[in-house]
PDB file of N, CA, C and O in Angstrom:
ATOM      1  N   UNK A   1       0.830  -1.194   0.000  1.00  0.00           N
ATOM      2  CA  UNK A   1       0.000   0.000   0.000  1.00  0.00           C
ATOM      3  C   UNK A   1       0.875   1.259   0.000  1.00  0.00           C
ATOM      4  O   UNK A   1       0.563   2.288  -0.599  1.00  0.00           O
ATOM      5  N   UNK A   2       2.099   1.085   0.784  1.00  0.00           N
ATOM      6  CA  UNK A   2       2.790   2.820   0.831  1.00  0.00           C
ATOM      7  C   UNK A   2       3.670   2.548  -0.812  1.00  0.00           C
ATOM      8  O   UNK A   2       3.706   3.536  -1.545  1.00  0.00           O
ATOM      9  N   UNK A   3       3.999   1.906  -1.068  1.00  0.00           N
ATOM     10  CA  UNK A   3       4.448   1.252  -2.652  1.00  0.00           C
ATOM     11  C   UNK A   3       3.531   2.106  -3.363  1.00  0.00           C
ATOM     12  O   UNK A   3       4.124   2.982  -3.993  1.00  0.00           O
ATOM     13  N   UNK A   4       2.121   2.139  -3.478  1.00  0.00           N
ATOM     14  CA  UNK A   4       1.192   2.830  -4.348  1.00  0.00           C
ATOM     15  C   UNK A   4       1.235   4.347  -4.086  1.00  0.00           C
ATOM     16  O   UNK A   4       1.205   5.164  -5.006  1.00  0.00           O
ATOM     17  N   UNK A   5       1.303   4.669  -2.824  1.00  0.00           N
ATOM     18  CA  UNK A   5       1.357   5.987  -2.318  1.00  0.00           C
ATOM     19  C   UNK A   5       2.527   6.516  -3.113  1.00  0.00           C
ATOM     20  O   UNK A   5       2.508   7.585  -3.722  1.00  0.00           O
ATOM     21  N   UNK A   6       3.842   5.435  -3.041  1.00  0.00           N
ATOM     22  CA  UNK A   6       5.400   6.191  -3.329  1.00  0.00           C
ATOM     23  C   UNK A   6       5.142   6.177  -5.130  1.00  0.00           C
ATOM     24  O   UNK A   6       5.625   7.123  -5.754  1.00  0.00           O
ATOM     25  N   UNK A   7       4.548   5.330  -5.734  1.00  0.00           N
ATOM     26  CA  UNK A   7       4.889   5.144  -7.075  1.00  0.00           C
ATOM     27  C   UNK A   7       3.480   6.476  -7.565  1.00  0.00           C
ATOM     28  O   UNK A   7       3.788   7.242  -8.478  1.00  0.00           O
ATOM     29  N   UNK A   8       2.480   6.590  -7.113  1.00  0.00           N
ATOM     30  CA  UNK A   8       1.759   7.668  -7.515  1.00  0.00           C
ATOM     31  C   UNK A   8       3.006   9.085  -7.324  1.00  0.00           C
ATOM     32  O   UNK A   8       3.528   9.840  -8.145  1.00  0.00           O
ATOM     33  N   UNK A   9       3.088   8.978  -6.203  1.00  0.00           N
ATOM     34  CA  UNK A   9       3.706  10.825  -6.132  1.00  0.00           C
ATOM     35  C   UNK A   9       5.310  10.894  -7.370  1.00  0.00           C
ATOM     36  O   UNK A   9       5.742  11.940  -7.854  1.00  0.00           O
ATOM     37  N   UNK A  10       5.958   9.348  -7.640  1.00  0.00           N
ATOM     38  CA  UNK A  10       7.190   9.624  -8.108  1.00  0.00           C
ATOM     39  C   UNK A  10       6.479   9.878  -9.625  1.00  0.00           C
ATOM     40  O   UNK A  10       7.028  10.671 -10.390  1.00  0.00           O
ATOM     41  N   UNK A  11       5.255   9.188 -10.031  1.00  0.00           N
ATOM     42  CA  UNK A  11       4.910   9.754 -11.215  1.00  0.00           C
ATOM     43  C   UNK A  11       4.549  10.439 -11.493  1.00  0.00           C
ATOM     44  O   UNK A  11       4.119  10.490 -12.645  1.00  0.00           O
ATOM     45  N   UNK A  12       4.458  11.479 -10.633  1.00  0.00           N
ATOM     46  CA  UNK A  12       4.253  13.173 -10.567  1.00  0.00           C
ATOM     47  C   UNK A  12       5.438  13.837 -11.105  1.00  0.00           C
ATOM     48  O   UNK A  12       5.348  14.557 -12.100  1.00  0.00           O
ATOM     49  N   UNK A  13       6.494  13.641 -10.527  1.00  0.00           N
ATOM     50  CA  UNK A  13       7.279  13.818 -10.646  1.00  0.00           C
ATOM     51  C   UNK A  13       8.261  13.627 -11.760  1.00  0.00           C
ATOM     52  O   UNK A  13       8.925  14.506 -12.309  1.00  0.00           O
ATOM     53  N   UNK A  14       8.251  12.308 -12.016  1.00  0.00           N
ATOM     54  CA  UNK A  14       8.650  11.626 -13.389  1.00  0.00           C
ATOM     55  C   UNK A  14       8.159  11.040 -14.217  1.00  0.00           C
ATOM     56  O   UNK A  14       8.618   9.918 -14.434  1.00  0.00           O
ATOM     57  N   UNK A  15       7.289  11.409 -14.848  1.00  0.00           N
ATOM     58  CA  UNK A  15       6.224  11.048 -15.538  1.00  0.00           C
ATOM     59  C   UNK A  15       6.926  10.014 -16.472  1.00  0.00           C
ATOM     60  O   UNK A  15       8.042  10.218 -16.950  1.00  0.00           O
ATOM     61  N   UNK A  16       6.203   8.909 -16.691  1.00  0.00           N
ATOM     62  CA  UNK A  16       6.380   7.784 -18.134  1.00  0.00           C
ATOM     63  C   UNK A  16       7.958   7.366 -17.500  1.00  0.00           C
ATOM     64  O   UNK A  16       8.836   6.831 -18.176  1.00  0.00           O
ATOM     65  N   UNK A  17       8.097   7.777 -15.925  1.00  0.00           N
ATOM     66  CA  UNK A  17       9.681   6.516 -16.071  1.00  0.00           C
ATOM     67  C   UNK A  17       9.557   5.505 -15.978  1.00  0.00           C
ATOM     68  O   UNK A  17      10.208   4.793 -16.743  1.00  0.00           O
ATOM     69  N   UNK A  18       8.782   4.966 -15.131  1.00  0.00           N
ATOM     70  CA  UNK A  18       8.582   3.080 -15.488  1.00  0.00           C
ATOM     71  C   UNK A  18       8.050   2.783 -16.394  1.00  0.00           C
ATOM     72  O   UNK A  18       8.202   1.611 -16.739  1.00  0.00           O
ATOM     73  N   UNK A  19       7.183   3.653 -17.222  1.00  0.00           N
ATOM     74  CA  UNK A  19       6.470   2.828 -18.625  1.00  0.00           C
ATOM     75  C   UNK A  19       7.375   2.869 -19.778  1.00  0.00           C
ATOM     76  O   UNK A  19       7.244   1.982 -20.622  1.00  0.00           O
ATOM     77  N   UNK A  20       8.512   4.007 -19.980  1.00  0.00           N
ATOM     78  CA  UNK A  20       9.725   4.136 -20.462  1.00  0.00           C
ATOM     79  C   UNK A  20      10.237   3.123 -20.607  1.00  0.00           C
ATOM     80  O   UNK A  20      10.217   2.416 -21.615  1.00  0.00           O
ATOM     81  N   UNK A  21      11.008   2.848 -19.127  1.00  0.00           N
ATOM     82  CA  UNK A  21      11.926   1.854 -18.748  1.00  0.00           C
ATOM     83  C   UNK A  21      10.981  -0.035 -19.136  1.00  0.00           C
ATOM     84  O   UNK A  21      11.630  -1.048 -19.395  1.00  0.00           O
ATOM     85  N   UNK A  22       9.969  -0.004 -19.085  1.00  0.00           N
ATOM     86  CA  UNK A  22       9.237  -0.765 -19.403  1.00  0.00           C
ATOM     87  C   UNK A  22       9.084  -1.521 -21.035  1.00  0.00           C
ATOM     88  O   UNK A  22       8.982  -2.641 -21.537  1.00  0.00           O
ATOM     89  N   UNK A  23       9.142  -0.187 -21.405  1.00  0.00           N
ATOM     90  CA  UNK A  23       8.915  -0.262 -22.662  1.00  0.00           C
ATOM     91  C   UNK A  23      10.468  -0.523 -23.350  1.00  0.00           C
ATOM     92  O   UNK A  23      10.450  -0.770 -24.555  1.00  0.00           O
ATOM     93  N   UNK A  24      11.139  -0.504 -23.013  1.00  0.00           N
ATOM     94  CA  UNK A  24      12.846  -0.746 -23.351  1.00  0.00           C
ATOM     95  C   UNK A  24      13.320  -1.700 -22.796  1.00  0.00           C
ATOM     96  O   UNK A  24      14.186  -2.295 -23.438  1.00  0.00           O
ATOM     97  N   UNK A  25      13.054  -2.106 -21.748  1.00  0.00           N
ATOM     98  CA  UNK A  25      13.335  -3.365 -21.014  1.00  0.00           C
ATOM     99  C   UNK A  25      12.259  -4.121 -20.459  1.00  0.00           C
ATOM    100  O   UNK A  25      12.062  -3.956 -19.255  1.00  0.00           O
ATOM    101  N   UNK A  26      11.589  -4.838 -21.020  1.00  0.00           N
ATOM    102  CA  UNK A  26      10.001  -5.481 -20.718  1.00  0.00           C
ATOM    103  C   UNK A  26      10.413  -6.451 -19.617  1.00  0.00           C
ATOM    104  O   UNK A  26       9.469  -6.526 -18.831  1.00  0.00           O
ATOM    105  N   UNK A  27      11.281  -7.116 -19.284  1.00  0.00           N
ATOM    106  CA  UNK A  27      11.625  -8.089 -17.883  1.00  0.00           C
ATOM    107  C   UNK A  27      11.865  -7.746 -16.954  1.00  0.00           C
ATOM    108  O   UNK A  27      11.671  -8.603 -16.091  1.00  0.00           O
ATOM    109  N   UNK A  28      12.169  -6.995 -16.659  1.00  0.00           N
ATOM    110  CA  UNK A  28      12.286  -6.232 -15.179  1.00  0.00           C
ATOM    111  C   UNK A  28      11.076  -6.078 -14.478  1.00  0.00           C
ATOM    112  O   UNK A  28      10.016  -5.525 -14.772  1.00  0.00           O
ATOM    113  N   UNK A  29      11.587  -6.871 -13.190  1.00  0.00           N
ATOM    114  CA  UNK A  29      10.399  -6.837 -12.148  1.00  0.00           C
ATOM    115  C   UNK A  29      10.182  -6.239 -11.488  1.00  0.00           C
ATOM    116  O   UNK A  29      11.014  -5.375 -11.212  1.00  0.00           O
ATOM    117  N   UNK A  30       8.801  -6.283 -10.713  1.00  0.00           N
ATOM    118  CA  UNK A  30       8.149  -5.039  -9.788  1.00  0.00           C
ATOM    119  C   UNK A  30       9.421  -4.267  -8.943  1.00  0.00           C
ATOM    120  O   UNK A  30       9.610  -3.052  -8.886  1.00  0.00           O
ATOM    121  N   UNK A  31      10.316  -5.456  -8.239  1.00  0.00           N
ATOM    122  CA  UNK A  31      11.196  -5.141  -7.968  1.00  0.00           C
ATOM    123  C   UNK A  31      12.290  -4.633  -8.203  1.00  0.00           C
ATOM    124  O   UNK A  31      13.022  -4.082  -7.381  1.00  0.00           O
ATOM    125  N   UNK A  32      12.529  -4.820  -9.646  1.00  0.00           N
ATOM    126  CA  UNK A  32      13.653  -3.773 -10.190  1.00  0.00           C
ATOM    127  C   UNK A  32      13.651  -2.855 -10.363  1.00  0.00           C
ATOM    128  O   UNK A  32      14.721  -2.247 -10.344  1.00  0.00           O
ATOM    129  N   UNK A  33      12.303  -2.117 -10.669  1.00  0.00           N
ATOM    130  CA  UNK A  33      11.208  -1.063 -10.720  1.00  0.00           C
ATOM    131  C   UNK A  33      11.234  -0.111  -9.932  1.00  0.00           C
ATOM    132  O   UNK A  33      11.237   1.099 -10.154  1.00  0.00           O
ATOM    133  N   UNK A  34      11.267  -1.040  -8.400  1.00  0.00           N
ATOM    134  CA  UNK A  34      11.131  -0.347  -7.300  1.00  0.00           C
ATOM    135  C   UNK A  34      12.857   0.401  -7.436  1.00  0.00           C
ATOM    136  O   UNK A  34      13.247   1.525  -7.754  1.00  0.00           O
ATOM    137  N   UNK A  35      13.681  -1.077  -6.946  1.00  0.00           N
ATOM    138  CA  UNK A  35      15.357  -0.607  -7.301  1.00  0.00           C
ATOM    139  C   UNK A  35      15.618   0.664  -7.877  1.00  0.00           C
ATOM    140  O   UNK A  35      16.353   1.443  -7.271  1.00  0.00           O
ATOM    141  N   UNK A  36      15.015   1.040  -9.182  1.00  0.00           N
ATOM    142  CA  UNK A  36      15.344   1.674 -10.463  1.00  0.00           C
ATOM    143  C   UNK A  36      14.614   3.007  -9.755  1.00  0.00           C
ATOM    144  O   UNK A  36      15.443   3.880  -9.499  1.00  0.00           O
ATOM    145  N   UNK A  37      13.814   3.206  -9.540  1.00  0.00           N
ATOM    146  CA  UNK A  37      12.936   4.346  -9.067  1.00  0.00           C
ATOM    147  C   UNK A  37      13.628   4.810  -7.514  1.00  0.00           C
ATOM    148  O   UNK A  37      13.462   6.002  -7.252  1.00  0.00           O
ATOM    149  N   UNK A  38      14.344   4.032  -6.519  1.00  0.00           N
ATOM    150  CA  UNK A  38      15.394   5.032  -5.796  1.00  0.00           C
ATOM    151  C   UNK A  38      16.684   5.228  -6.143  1.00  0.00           C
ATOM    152  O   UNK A  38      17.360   6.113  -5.618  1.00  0.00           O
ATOM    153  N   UNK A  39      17.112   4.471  -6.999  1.00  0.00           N
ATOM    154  CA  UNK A  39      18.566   4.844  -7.831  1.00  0.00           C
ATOM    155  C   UNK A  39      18.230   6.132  -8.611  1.00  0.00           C
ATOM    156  O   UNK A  39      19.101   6.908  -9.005  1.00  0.00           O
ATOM    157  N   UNK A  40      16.740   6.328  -8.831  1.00  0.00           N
ATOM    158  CA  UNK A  40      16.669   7.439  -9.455  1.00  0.00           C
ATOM    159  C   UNK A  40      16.482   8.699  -8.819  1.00  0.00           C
ATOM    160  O   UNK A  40      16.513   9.779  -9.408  1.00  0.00           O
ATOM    161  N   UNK A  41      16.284   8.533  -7.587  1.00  0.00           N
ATOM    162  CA  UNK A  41      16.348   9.427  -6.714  1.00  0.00           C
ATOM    163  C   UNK A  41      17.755   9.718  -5.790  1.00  0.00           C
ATOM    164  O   UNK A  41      18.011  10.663  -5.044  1.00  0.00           O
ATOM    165  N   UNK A  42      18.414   8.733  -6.083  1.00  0.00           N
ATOM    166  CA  UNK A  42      20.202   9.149  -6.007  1.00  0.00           C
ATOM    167  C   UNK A  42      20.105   8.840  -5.093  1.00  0.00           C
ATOM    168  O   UNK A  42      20.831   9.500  -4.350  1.00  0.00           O
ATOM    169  N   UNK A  43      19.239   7.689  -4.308  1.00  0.00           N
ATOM    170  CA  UNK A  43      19.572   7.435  -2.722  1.00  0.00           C
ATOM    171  C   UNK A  43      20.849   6.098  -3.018  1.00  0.00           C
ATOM    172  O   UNK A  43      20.944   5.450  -4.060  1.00  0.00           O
ATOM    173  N   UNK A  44      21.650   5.965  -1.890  1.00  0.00           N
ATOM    174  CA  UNK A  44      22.474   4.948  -1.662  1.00  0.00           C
ATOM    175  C   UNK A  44      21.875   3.654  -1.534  1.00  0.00           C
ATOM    176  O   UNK A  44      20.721   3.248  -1.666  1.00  0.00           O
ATOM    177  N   UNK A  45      22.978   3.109  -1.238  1.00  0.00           N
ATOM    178  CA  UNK A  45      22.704   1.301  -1.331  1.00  0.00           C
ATOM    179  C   UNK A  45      22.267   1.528   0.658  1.00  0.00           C
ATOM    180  O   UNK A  45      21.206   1.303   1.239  1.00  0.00           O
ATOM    181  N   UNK A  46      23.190   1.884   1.033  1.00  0.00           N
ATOM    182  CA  UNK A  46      22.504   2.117   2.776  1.00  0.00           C
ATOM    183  C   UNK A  46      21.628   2.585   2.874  1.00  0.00           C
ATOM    184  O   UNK A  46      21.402   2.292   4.048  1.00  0.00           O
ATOM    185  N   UNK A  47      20.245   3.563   2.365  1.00  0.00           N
ATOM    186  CA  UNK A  47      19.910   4.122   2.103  1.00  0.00           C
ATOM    187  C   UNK A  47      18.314   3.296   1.356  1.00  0.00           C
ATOM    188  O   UNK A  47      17.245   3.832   1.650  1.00  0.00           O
ATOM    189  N   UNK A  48      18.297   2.295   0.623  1.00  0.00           N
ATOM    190  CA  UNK A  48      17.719   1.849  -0.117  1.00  0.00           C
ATOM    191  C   UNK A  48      17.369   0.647   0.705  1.00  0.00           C
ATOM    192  O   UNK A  48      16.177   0.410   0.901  1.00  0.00           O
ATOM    193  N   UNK A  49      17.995   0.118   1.044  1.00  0.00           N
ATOM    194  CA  UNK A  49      18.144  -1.673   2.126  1.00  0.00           C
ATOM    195  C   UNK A  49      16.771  -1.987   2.820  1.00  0.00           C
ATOM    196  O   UNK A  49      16.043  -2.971   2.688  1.00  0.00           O
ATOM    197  N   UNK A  50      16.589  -0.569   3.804  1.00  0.00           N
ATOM    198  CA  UNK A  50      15.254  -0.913   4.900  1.00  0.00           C
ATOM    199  C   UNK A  50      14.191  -0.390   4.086  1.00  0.00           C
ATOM    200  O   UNK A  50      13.068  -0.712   4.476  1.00  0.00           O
ATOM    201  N   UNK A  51      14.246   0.353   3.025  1.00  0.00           N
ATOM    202  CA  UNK A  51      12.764   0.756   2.237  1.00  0.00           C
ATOM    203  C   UNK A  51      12.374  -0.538   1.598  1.00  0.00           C
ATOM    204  O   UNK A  51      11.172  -0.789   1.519  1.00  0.00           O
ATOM    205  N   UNK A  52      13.429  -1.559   1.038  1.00  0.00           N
ATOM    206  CA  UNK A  52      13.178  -2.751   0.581  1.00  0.00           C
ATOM    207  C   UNK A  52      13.188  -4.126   1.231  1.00  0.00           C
ATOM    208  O   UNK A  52      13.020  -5.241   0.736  1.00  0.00           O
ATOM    209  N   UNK A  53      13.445  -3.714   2.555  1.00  0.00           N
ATOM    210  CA  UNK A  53      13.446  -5.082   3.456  1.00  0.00           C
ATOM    211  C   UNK A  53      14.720  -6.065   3.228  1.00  0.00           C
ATOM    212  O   UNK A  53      14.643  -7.169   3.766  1.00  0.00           O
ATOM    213  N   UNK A  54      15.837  -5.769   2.507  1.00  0.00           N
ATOM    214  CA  UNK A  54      17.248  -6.686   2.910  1.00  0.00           C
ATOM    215  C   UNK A  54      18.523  -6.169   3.203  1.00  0.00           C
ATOM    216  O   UNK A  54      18.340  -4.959   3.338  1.00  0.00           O
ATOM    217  N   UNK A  55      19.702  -6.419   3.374  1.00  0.00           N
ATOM    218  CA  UNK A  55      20.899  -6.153   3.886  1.00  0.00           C
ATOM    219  C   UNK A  55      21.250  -4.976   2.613  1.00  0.00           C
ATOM    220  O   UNK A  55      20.996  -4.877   1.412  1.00  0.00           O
ATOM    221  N   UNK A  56      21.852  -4.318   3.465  1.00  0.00           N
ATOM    222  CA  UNK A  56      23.011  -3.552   2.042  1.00  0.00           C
ATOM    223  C   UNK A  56      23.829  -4.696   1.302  1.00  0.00           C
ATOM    224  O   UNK A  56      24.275  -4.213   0.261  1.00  0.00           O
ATOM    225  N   UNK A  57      23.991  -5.288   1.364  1.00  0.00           N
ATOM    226  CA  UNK A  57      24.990  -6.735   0.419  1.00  0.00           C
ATOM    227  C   UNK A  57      23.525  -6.853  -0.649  1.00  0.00           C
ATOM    228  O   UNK A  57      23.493  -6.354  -1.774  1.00  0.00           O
ATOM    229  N   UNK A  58      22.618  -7.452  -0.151  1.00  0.00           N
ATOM    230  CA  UNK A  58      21.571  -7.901  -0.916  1.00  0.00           C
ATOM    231  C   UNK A  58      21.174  -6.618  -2.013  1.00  0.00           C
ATOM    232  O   UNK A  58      20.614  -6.839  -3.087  1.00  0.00           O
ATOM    233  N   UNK A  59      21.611  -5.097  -1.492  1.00  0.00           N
ATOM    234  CA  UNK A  59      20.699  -4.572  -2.989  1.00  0.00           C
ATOM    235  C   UNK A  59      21.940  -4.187  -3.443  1.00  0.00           C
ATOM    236  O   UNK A  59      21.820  -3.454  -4.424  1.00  0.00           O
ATOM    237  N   UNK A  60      23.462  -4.452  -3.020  1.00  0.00           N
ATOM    238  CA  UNK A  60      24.093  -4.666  -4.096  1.00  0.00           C
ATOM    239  C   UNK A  60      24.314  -5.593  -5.289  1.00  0.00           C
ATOM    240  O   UNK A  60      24.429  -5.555  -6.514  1.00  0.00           O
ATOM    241  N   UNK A  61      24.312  -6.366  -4.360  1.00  0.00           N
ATOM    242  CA  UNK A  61      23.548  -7.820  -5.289  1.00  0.00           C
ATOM    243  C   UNK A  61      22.420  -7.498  -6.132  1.00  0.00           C
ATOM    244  O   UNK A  61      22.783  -7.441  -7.307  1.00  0.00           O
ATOM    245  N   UNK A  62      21.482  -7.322  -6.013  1.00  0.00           N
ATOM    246  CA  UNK A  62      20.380  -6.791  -6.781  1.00  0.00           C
ATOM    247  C   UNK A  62      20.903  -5.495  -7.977  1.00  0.00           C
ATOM    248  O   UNK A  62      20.571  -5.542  -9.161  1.00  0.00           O
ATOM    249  N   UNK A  63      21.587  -4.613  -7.503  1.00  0.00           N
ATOM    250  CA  UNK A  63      22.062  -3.581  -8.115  1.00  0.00           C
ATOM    251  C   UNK A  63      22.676  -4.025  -9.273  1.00  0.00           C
ATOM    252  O   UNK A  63      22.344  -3.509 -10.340  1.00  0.00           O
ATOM    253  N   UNK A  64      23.995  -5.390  -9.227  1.00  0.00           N
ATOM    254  CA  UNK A  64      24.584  -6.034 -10.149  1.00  0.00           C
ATOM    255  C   UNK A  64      23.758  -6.693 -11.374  1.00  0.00           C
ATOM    256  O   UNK A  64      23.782  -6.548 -12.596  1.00  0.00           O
ATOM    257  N   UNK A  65      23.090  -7.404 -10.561  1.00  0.00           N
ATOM    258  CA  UNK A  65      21.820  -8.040 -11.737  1.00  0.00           C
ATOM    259  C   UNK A  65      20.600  -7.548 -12.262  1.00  0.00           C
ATOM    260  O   UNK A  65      19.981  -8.102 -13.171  1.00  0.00           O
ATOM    261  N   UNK A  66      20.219  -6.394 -11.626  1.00  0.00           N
ATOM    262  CA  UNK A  66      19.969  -5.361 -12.276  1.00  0.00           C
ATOM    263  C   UNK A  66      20.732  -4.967 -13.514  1.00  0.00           C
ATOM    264  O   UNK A  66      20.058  -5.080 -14.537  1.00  0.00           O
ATOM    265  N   UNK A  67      22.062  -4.501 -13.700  1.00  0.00           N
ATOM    266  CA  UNK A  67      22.897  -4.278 -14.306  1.00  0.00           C
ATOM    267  C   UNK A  67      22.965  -4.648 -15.415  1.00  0.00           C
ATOM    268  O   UNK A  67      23.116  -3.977 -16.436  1.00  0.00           O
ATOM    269  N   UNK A  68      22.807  -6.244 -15.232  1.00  0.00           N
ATOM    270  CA  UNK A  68      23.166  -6.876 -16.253  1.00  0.00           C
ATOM    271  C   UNK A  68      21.758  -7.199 -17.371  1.00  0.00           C
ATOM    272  O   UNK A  68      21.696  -7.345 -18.591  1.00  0.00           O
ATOM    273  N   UNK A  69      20.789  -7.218 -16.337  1.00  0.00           N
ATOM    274  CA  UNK A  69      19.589  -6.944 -17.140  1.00  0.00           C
ATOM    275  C   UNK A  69      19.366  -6.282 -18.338  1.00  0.00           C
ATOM    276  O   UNK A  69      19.017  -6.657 -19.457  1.00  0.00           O
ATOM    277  N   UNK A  70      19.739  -4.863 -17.687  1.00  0.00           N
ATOM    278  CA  UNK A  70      19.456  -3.888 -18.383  1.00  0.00           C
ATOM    279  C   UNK A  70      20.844  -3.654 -19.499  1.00  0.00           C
ATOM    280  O   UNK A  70      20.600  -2.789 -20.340  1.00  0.00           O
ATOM    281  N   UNK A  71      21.870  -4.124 -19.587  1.00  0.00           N
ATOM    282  CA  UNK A  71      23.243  -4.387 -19.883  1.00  0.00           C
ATOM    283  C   UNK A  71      24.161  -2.854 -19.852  1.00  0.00           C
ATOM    284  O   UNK A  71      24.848  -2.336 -20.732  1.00  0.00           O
ATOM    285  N   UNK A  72      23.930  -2.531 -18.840  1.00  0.00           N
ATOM    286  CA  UNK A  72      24.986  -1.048 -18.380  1.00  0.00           C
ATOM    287  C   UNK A  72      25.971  -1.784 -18.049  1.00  0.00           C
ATOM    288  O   UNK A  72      25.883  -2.865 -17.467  1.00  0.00           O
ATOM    289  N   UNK A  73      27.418  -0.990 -18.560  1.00  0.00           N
ATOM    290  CA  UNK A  73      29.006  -1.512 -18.580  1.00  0.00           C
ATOM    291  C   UNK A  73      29.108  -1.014 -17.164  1.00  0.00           C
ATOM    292  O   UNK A  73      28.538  -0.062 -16.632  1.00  0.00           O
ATOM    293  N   UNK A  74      30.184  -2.099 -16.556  1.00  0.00           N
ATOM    294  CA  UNK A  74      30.728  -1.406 -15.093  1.00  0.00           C
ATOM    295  C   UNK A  74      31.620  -0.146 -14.909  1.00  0.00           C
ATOM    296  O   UNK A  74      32.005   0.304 -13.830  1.00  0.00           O
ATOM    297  N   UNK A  75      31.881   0.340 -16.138  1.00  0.00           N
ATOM    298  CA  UNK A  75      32.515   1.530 -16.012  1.00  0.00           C
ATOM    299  C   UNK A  75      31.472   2.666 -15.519  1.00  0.00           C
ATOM    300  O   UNK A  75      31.683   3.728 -14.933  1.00  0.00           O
ATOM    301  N   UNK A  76      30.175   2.016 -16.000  1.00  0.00           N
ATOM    302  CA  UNK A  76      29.347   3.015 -15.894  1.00  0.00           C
ATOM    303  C   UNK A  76      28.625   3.315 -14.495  1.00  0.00           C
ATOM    304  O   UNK A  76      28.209   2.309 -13.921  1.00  0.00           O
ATOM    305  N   UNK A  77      28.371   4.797 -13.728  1.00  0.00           N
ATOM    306  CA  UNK A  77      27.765   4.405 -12.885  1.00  0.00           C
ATOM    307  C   UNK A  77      26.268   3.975 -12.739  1.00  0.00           C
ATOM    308  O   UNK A  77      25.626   4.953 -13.121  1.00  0.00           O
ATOM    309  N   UNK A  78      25.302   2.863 -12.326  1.00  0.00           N
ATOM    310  CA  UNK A  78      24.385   2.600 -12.621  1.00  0.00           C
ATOM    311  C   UNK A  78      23.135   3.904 -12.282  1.00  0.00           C
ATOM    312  O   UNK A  78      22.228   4.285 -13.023  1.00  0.00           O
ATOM    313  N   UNK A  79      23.504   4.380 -10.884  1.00  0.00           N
ATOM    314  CA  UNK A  79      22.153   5.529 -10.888  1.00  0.00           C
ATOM    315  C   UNK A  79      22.689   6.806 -11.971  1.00  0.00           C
ATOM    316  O   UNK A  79      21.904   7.151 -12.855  1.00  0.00           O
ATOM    317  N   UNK A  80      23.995   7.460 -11.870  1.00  0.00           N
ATOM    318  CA  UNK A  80      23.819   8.336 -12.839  1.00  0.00           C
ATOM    319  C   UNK A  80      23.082   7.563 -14.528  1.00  0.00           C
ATOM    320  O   UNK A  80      22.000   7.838 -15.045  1.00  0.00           O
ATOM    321  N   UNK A  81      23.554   7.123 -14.748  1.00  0.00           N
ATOM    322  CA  UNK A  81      23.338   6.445 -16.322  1.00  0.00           C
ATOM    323  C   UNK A  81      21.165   6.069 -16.014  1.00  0.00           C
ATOM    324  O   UNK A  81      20.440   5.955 -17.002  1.00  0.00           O
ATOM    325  N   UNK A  82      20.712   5.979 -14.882  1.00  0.00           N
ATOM    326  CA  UNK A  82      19.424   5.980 -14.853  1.00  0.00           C
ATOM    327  C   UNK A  82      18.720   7.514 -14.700  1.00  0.00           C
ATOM    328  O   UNK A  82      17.552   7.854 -14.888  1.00  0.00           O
ATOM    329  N   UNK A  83      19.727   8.183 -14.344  1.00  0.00           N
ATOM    330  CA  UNK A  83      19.271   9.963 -14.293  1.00  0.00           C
ATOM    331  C   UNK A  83      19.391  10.370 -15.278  1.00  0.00           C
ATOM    332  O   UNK A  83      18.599  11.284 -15.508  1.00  0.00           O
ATOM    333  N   UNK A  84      20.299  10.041 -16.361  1.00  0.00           N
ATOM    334  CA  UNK A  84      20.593  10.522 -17.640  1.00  0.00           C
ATOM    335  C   UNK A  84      19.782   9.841 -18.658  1.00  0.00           C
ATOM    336  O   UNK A  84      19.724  10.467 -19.716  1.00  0.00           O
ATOM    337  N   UNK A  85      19.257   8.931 -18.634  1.00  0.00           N
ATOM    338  CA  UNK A  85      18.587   7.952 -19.457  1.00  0.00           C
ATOM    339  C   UNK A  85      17.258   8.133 -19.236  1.00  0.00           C
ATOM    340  O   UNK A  85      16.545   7.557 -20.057  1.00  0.00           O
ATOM    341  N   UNK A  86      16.707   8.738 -18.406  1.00  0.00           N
ATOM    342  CA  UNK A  86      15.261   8.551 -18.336  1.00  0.00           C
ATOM    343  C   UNK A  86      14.792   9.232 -17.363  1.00  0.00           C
ATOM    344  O   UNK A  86      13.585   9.216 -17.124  1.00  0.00           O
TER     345      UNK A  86
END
């Protein structure tokens, strides 16, 4: 329920970024979604952990395969390259 609250107000804000990102990358799950939408808000991996319920290891982990999903090079940084992209 606060998921609906957070994803209404960020699409105020950023209109068409998950249907964007959707539409360019159709496999990405609710959860990457979520991932992708505070990377886009430039919060940290410490930062991100308790809004999603696991360890900082785990949404680095997530962050990586995320990554590869979407196929961003490791040179690249993943939230800037999601601020610049969409």
């Amino acid at each position: 329920d606060e998921w609906k609250v957070f994803e209404t107000n960020f699409n105020e804000l950023h209109e068409d970024f998950f249907k964007d990102l959707l539409a360019k990358y159709p496999k990405l799950s609710n959860r990457d979604l979520k991932l992708c939408a505070y990377l886009k808000m430039n919060l940290t991996s410490k930062e991100i952990a308790p809004l999603i319920g696991i360890s900082v290891r785990g949404v680095e982990v997530h962050r990586y395969r995320l990554r590869k999903k979407i196929d961003v090079d490791n040179s690249e940084n993943l939230t800037n390259w999601l601020i610049a992209n969409f």
